[in-house]
TIMI-2910 file (N, C-alpha, C, CB; in pm, 1 decimal, decimal comma, always signed):
<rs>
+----------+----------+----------+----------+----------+----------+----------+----------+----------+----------+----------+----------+------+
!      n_x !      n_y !      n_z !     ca_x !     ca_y !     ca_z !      c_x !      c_y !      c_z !     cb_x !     cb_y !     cb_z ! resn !
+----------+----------+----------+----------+----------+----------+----------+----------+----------+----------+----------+----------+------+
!    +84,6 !   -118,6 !     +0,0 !     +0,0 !     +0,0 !     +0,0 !    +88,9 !   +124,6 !     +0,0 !    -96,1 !     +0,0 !   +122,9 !  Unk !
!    +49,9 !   +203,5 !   -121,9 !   +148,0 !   +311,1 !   -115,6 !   +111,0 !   +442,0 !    -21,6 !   +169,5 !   +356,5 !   -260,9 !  Unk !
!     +5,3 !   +463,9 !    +38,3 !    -59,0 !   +552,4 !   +130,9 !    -60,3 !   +539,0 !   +245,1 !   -160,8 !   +568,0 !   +116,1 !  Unk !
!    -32,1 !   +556,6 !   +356,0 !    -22,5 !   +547,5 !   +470,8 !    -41,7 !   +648,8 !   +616,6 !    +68,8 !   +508,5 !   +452,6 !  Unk !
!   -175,2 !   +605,0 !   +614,8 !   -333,1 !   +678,6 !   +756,3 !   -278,7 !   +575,1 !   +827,7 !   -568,0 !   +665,8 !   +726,3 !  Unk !
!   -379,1 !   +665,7 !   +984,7 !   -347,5 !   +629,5 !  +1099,1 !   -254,4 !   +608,0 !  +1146,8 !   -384,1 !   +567,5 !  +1122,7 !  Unk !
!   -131,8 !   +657,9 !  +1110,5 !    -13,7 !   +633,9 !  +1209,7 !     +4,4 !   +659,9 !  +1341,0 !    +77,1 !   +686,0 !  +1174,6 !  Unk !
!    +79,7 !   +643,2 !  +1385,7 !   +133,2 !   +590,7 !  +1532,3 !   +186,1 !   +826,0 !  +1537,1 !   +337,6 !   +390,0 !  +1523,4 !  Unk !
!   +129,7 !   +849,7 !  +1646,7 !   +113,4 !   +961,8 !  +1701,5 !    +97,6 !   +968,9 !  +1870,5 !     +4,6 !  +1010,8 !  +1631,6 !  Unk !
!   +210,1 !  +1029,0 !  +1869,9 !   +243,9 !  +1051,3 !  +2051,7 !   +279,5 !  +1152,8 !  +2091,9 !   +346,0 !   +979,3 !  +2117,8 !  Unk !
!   +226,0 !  +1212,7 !  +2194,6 !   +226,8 !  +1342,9 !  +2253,9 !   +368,2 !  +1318,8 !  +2359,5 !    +62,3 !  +1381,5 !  +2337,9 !  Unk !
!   +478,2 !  +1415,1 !  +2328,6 !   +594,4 !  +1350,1 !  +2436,9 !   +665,9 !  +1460,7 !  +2516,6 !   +721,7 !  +1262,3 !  +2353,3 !  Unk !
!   +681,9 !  +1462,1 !  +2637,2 !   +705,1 !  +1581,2 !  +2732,9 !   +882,5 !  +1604,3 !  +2750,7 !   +622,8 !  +1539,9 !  +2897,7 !  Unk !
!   +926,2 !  +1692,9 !  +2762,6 !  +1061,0 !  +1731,8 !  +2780,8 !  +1169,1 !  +1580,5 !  +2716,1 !  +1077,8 !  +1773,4 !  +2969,6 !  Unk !
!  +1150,5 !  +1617,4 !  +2567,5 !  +1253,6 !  +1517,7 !  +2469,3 !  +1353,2 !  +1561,5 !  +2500,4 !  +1251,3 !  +1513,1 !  +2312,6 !  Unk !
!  +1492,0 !  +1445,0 !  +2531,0 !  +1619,2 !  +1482,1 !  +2532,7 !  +1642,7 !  +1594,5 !  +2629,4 !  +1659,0 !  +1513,8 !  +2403,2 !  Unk !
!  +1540,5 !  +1623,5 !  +2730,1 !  +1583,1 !  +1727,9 !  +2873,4 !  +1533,2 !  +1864,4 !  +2789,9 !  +1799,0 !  +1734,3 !  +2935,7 !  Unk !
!  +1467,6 !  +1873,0 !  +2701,2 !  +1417,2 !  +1997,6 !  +2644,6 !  +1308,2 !  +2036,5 !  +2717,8 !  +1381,5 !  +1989,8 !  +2505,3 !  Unk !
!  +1253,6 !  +2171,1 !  +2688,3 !  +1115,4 !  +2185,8 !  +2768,9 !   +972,9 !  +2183,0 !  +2715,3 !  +1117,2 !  +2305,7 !  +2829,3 !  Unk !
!   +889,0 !  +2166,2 !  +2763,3 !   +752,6 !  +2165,0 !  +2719,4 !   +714,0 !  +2016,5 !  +2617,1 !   +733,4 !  +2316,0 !  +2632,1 !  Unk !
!   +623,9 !  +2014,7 !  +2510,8 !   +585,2 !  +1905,7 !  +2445,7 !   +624,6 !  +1903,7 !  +2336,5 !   +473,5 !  +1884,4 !  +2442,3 !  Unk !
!   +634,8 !  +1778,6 !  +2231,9 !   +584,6 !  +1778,1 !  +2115,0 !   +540,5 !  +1678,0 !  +2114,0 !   +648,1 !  +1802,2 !  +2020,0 !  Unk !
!   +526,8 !  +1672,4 !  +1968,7 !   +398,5 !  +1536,3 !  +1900,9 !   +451,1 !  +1504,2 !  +1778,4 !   +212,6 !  +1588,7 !  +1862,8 !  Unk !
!   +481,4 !  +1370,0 !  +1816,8 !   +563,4 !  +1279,2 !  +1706,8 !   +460,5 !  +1197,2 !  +1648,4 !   +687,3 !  +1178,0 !  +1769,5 !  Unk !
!   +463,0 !  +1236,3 !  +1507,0 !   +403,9 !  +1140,0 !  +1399,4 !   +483,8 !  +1054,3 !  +1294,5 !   +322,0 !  +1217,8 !  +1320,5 !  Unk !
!   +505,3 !   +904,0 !  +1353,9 !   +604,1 !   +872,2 !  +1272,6 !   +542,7 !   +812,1 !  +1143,6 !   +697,9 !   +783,3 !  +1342,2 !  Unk !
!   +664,2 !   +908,8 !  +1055,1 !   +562,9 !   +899,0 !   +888,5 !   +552,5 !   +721,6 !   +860,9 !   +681,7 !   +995,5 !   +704,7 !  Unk !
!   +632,7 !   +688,5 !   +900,2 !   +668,9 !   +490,5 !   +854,8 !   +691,2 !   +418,8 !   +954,8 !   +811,8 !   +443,8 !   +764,4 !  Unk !
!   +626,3 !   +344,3 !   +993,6 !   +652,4 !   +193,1 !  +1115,3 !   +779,5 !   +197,1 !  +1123,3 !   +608,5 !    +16,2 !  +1067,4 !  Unk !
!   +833,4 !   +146,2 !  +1236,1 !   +987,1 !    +89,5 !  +1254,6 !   +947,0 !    -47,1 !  +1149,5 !  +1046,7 !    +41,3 !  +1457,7 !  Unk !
!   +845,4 !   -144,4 !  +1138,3 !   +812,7 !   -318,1 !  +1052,1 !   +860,0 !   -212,5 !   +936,8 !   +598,8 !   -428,1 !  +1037,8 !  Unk !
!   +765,3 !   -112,4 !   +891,2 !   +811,6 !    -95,0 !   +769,3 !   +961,7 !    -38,5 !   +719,6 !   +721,7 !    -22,5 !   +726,8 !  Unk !
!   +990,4 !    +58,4 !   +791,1 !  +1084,3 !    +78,5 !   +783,9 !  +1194,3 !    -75,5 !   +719,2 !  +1092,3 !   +142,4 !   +911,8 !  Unk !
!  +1179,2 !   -143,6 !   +853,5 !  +1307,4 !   -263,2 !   +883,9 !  +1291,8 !   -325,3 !   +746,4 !  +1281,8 !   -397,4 !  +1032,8 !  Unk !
!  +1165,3 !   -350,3 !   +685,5 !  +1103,5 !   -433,1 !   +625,1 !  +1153,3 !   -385,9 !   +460,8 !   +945,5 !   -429,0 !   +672,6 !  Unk !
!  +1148,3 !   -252,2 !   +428,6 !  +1202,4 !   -186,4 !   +292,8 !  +1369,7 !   -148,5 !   +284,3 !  +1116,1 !    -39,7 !   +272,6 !  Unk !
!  +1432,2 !   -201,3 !   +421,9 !  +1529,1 !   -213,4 !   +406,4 !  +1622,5 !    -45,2 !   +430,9 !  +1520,1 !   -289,1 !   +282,7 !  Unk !
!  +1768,6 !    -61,2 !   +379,3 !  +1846,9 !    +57,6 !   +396,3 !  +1895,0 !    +85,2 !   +523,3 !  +1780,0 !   +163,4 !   +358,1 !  Unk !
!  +1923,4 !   +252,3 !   +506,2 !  +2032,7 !   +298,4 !   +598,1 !  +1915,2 !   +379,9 !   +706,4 !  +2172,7 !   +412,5 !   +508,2 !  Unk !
!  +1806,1 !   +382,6 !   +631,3 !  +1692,6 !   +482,1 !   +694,2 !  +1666,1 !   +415,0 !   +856,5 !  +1523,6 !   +477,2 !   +582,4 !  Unk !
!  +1686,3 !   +470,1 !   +981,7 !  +1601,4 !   +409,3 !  +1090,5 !  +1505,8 !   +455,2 !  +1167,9 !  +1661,4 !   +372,1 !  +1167,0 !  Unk !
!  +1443,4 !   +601,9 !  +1097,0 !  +1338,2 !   +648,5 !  +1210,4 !  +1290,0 !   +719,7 !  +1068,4 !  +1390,2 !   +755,4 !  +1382,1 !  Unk !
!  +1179,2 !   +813,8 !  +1050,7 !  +1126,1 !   +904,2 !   +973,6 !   +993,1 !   +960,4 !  +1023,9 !  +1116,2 !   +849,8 !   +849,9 !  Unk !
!  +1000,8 !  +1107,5 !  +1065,9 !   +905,3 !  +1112,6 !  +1177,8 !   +829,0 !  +1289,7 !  +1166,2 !  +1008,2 !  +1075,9 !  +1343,9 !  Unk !
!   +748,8 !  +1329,4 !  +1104,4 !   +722,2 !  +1469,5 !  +1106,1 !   +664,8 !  +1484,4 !  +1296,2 !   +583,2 !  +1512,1 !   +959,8 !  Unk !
!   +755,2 !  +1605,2 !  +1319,4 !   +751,1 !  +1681,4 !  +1438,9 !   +716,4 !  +1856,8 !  +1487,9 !   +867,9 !  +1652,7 !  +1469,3 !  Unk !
!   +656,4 !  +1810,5 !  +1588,9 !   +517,5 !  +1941,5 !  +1588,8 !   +598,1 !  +1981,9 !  +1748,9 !   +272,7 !  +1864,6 !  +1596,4 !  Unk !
!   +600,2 !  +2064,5 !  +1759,0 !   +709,2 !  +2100,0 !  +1856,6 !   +590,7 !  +2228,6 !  +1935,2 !   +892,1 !  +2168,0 !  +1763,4 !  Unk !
!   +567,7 !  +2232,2 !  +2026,0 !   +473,4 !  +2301,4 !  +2089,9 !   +533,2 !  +2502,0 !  +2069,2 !   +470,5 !  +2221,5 !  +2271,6 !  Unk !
!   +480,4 !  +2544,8 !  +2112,4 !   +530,7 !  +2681,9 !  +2149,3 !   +574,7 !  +2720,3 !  +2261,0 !   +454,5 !  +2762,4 !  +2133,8 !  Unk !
!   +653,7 !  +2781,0 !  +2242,7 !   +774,7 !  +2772,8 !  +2404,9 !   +847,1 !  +2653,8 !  +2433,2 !   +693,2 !  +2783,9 !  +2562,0 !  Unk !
!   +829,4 !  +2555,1 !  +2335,4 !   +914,2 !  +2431,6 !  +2424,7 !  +1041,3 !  +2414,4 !  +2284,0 !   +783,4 !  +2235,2 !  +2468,5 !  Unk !
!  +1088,6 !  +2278,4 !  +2319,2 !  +1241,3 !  +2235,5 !  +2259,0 !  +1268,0 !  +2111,3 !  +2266,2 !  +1358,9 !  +2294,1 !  +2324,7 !  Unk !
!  +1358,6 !  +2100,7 !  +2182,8 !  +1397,5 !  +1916,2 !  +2235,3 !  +1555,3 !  +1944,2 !  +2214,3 !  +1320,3 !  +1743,3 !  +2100,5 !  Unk !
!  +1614,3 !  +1904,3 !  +2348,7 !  +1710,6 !  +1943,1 !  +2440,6 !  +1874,1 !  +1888,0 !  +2327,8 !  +1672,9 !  +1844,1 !  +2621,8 !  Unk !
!  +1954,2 !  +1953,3 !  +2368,8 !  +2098,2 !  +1875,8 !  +2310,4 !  +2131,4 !  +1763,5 !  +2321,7 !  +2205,4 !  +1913,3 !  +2350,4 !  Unk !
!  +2158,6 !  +1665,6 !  +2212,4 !  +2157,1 !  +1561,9 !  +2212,6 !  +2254,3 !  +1534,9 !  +2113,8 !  +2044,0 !  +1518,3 !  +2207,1 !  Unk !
!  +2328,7 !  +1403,1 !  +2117,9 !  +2447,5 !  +1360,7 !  +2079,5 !  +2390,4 !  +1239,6 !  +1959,7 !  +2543,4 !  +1306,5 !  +2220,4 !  Unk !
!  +2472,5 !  +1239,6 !  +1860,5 !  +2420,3 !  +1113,6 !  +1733,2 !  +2578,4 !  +1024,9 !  +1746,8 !  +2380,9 !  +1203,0 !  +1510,5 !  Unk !
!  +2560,5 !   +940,3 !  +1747,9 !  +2722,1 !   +818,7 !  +1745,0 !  +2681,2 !   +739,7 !  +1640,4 !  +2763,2 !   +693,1 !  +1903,4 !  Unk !
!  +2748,1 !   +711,5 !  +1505,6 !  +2711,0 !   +562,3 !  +1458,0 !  +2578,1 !   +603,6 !  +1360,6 !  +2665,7 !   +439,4 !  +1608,0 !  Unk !
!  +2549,0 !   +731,7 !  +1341,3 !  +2419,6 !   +777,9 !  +1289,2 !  +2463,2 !   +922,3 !  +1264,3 !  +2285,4 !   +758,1 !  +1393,6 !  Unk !
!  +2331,6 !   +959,2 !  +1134,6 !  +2321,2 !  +1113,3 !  +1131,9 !  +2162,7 !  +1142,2 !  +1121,7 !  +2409,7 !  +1183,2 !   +995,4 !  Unk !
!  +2153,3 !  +1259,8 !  +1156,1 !  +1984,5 !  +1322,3 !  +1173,9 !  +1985,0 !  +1427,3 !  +1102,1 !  +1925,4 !  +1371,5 !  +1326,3 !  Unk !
!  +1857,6 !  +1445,0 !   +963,5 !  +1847,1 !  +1533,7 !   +886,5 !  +1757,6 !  +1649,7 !   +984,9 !  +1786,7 !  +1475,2 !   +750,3 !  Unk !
!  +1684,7 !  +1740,7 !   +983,1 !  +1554,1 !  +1827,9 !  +1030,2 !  +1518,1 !  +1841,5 !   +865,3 !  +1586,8 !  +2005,4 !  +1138,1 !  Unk !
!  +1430,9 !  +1909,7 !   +842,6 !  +1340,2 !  +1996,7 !   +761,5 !  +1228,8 !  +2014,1 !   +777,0 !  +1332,8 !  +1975,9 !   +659,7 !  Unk !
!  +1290,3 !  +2147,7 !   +826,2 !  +1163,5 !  +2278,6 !   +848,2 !  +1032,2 !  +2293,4 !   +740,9 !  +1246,2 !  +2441,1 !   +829,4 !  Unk !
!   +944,3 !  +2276,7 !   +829,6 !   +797,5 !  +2280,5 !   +712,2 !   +702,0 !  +2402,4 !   +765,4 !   +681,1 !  +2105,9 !   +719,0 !  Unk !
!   +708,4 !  +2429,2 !   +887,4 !   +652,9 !  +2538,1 !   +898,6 !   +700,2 !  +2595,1 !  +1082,0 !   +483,0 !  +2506,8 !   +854,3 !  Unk !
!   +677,6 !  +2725,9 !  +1069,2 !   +748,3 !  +2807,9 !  +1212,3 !   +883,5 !  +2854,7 !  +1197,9 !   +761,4 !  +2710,5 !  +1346,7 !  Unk !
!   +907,4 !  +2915,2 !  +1271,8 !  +1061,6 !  +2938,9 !  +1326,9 !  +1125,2 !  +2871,3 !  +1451,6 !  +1075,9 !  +3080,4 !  +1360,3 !  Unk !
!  +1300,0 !  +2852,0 !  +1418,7 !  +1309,3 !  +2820,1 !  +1540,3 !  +1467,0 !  +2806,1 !  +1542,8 !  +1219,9 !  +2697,9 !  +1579,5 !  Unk !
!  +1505,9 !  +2819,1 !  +1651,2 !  +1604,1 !  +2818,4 !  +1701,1 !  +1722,5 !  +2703,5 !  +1720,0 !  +1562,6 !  +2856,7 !  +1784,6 !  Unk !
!  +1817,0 !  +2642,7 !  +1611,5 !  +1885,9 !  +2492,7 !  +1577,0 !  +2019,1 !  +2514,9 !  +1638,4 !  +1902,2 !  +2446,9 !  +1398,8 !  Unk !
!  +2030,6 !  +2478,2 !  +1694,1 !  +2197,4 !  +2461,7 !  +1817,5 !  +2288,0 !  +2343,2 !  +1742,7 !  +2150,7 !  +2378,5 !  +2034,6 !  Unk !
!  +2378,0 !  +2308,8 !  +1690,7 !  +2475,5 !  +2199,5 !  +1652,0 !  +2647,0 !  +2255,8 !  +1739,2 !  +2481,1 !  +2195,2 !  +1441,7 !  Unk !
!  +2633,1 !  +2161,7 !  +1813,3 !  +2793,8 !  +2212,7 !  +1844,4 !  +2819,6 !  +2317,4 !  +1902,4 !  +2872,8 !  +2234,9 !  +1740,3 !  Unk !
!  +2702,0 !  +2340,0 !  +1974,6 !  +2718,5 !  +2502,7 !  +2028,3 !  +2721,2 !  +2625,0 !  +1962,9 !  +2826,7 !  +2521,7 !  +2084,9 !  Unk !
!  +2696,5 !  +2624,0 !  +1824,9 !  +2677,3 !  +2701,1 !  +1742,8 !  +2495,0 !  +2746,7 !  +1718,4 !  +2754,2 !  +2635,7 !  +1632,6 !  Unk !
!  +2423,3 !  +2876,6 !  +1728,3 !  +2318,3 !  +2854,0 !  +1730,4 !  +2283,1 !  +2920,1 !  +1588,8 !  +2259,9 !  +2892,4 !  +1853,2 !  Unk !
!  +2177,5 !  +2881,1 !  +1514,3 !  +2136,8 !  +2954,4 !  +1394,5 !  +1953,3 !  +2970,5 !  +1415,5 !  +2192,7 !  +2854,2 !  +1240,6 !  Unk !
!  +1928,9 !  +3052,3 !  +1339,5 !  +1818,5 !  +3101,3 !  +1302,2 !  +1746,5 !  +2998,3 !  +1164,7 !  +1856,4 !  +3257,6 !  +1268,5 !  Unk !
!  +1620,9 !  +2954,2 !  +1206,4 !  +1599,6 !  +2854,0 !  +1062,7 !  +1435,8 !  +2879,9 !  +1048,8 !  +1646,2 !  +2647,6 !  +1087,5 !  Unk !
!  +1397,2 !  +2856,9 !   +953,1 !  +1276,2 !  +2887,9 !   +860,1 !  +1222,6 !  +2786,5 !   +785,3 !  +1305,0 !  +2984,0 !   +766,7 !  Unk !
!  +1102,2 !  +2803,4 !   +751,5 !  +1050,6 !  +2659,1 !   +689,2 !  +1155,4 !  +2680,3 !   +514,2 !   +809,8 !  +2656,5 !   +666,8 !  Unk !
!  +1154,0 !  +2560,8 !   +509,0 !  +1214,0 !  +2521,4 !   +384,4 !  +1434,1 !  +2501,8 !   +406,6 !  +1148,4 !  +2677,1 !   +257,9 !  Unk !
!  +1392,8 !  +2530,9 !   +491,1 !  +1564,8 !  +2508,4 !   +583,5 !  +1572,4 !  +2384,5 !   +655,9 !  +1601,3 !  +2631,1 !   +720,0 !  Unk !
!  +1733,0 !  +2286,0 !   +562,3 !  +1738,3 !  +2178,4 !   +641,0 !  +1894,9 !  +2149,1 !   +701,6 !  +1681,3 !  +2063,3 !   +555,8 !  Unk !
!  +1883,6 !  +2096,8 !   +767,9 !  +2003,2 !  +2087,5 !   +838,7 !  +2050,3 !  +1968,2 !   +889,1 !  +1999,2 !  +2162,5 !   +932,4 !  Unk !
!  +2184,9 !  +1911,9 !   +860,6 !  +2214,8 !  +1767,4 !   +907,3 !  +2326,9 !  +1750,6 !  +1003,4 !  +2247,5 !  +1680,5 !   +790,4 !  Unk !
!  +2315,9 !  +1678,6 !  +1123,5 !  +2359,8 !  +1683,7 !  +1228,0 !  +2439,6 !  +1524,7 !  +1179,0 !  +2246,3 !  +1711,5 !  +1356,9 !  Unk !
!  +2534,3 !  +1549,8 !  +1166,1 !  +2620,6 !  +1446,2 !  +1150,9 !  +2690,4 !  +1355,7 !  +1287,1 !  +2722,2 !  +1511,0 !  +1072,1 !  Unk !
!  +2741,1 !  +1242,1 !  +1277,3 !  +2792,5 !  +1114,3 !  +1373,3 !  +2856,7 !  +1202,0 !  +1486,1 !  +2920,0 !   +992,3 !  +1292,9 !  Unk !
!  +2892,1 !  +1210,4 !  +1590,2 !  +3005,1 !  +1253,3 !  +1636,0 !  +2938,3 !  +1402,6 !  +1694,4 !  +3130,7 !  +1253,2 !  +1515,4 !  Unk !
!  +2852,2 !  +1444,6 !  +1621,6 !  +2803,5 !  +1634,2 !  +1650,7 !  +2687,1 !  +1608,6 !  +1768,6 !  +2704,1 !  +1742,0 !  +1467,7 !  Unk !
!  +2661,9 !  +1723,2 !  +1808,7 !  +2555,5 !  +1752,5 !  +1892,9 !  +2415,3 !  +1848,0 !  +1846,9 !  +2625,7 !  +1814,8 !  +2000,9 !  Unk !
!  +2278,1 !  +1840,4 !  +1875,7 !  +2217,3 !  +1912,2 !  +1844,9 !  +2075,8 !  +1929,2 !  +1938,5 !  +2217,0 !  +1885,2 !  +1723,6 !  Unk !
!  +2017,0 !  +2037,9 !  +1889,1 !  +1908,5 !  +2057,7 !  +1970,5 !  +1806,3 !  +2161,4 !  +1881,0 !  +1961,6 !  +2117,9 !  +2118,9 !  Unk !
!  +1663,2 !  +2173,0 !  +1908,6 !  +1594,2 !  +2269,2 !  +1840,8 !  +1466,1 !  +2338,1 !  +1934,5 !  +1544,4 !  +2198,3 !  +1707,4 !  Unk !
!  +1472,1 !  +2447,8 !  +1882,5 !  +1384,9 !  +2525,5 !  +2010,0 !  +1314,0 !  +2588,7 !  +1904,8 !  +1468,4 !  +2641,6 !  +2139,2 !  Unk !
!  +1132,7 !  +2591,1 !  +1933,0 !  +1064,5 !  +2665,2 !  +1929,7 !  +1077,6 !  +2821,5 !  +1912,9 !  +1023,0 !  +2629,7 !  +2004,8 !  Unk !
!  +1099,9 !  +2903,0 !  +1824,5 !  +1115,0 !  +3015,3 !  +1882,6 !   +980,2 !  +3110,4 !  +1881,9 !  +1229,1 !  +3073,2 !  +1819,5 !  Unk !
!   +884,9 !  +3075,2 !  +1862,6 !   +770,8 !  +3133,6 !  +1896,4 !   +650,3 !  +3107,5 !  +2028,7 !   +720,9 !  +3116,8 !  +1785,7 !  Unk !
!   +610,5 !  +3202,7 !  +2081,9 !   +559,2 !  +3143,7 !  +2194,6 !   +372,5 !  +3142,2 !  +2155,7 !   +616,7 !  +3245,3 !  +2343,5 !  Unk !
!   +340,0 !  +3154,4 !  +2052,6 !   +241,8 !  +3144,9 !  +2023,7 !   +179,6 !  +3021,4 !  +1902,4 !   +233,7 !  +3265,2 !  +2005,6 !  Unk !
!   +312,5 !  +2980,7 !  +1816,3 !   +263,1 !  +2911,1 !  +1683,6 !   +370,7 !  +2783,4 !  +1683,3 !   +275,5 !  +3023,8 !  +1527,9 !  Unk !
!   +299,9 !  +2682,0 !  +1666,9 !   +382,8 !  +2565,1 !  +1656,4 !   +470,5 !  +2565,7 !  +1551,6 !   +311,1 !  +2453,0 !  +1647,2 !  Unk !
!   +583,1 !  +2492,3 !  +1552,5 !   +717,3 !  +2445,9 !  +1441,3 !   +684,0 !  +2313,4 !  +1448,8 !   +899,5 !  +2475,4 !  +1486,8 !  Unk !
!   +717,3 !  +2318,0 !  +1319,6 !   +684,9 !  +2164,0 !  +1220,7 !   +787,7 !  +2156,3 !  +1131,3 !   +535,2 !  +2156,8 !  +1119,1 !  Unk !
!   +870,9 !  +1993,9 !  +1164,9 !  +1005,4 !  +1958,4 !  +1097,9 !  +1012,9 !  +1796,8 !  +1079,3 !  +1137,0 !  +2013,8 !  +1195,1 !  Unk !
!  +1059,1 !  +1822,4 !   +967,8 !  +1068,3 !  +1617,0 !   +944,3 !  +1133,2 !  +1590,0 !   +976,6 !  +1080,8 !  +1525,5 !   +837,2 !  Unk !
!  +1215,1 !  +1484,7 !  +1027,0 !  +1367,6 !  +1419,7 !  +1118,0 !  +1355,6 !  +1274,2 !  +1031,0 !  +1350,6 !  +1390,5 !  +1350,4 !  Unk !
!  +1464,1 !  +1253,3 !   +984,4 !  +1494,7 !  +1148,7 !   +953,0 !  +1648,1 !  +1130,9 !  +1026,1 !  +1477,0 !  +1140,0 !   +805,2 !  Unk !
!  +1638,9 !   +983,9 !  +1073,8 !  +1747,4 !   +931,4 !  +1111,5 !  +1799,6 !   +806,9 !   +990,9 !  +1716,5 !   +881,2 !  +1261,0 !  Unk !
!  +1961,5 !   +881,3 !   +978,3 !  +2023,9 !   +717,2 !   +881,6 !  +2129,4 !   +717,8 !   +935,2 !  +2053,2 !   +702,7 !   +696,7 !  Unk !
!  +2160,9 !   +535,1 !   +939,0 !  +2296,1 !   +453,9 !  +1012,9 !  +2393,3 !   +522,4 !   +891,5 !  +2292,4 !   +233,3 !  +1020,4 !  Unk !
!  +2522,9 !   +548,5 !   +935,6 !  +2673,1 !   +558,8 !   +889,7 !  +2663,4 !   +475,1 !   +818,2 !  +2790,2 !   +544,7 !   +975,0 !  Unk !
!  +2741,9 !   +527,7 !   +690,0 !  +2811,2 !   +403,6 !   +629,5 !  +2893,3 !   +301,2 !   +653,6 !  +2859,7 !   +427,1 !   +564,1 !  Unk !
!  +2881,0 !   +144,4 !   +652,2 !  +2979,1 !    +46,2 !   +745,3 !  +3135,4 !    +44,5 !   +663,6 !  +2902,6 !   -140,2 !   +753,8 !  Unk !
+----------+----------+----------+----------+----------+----------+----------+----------+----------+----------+----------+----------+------+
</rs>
């Protein structure tokens, strides 16, 4: 089936020591995922509340894309902070650190995250 309703949707409180909520909709099953194979291991559009964040966090053995689909917000890698906008993506490579903050206290940010394993 090339369409895929009802997915798996979870409301999740202070990710990675960040503050406030978001709400993870993961676009593809981990079955499917495992099941079509590759380097791909998560794929997940993320709704990030207003005022909140999902905290600095470390990738080993992996890298994590974002892309921004709608809001502003605030992307930390390495202690470096930037300013990002929908249609802005950014990849947090093996070894780096990252984090993303809400920067509006009124309108949700919405970003796709894909996680893929290193090359062996």
């Amino acid at each position: 089936m090339p369409v895929y309703k009802n997915r798996e949707t979870q409301r999740v409180e202070k990710v990675n020591g960040g503050e406030g909520f978001m709400i993870r909709d993961r676009l593809l099953s981990e079955e499917k995922i495992a099941e079509v194979g590759g380097k791909c291991t998560y794929i997940s559009q993320i709704t990030v509340e207003p005022a909140s964040s999902l905290g600095i966090h470390k990738h080993e053995g992996e890298c994590e894309l974002y892309f921004v689909t709608s809001g502003k917000a605030l992307y930390t890698e390495n202690d470096v902070e930037y300013e990002v906008v929908p249609g802005d993506a950014m990849l947090c490579e093996s070894g780096s650190t990252h984090g993303i903050k809400n920067a509006s206290d009124t309108e949700p940010l919405t970003f796709v995250a894909v996680i893929m394993q290193d090359p062996e």
